[in-house]
C-alpha positions in Angstrom: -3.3 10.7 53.6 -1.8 11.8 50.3 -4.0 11.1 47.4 -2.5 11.8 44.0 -5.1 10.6 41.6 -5.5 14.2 40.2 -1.7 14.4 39.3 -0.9 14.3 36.0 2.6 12.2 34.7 4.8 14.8 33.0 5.2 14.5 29.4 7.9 17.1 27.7 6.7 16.2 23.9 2.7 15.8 25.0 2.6 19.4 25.5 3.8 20.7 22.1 2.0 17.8 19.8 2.3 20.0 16.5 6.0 20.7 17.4 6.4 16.8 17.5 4.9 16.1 14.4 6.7 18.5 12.7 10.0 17.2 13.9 9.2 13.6 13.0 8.3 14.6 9.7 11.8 16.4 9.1 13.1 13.2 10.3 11.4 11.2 7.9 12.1 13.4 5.0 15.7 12.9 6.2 15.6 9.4 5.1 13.2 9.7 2.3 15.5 7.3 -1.2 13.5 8.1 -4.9 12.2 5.0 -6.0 14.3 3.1 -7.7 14.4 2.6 -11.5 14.2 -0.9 -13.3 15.3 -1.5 -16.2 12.9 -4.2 -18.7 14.7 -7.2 -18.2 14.8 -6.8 -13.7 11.0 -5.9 -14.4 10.3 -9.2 -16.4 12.4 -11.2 -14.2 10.1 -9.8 -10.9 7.1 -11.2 -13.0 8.5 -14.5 -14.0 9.5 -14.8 -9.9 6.2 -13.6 -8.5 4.1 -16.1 -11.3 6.4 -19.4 -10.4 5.9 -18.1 -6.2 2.3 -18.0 -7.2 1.8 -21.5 -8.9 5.1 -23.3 -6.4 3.2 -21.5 -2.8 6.8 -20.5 -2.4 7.3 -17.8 0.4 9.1 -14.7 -1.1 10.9 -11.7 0.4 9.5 -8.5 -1.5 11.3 -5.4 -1.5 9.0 -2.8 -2.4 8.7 1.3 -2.5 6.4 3.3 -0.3 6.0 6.9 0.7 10.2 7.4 -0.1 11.1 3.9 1.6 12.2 0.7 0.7 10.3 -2.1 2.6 10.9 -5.6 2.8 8.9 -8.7 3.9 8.4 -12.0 3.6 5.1 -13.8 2.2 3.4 -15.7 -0.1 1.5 -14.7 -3.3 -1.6 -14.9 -3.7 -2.5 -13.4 -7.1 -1.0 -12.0 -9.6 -2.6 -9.4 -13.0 -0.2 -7.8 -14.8 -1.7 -6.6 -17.2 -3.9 -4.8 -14.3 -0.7 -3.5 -12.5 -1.3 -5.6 -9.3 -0.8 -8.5 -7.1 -2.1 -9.7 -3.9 0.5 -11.4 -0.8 0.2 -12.5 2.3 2.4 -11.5 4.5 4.1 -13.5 7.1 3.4 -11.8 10.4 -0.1 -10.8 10.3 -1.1 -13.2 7.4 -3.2 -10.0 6.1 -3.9 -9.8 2.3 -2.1 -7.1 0.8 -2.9 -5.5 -2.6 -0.1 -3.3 -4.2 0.9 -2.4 -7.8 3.5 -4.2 -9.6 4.7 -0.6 -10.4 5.7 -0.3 -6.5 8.2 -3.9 -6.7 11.5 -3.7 -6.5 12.8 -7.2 -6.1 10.8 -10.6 -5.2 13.1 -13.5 -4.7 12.6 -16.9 -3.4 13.9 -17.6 0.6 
């Protein structure tokens, strides 16, 4: 009887887990973008969008920056302080509340 419990499944990349991280991070650095600049009047345009998705419960697609990405998604807002730099969405998949700064926006525009 052949009993191969004790065998292990081969894994080429399991074995040399720093080697992997350090290619995936030259991968992602690869496609790293700079964060987009806005100028006043695409920044006070985002606002106006985001306060009429707040008071309308309008799903919005936001485009927003993160760690040298541009990410979009769709959702609804749930609050909104400018003044304070941030806002709070729901997004569509997980319906999880999300806090972000307005400083990390890109675009926000109605489906």
């Amino acid at each position: 009887m052949n009993d191969d419990r004790g065998m292990k499944k081969w894994r080429p990349f399991a074995s040399m887990p720093e080697q992997y991280i350090g290619l995936q991070e030259v991968i992602n650095k690869q496609t790293e973008v700079p964060q987009p600049l806005l100028t006043e009047e695409q920044m006070e345009q985002i606002n106006f969008t985001l306060i009429e998705a707040l008071h309308t419960n309008k799903q919005v697609y936001l485009t927003y920056y993160k760690k040298g990405q541009c990410i979009t998604e769709k959702g609804l807002i749930q609050f909104v302080d400018s003044l304070g730099n941030l806002f709070v969405f729901i997004d569509e998949v997980f319906e999880l509340k999300n806090k972000m700064k307005l400083s990390e926006l890109i675009d926000v525009r109605f489906m």
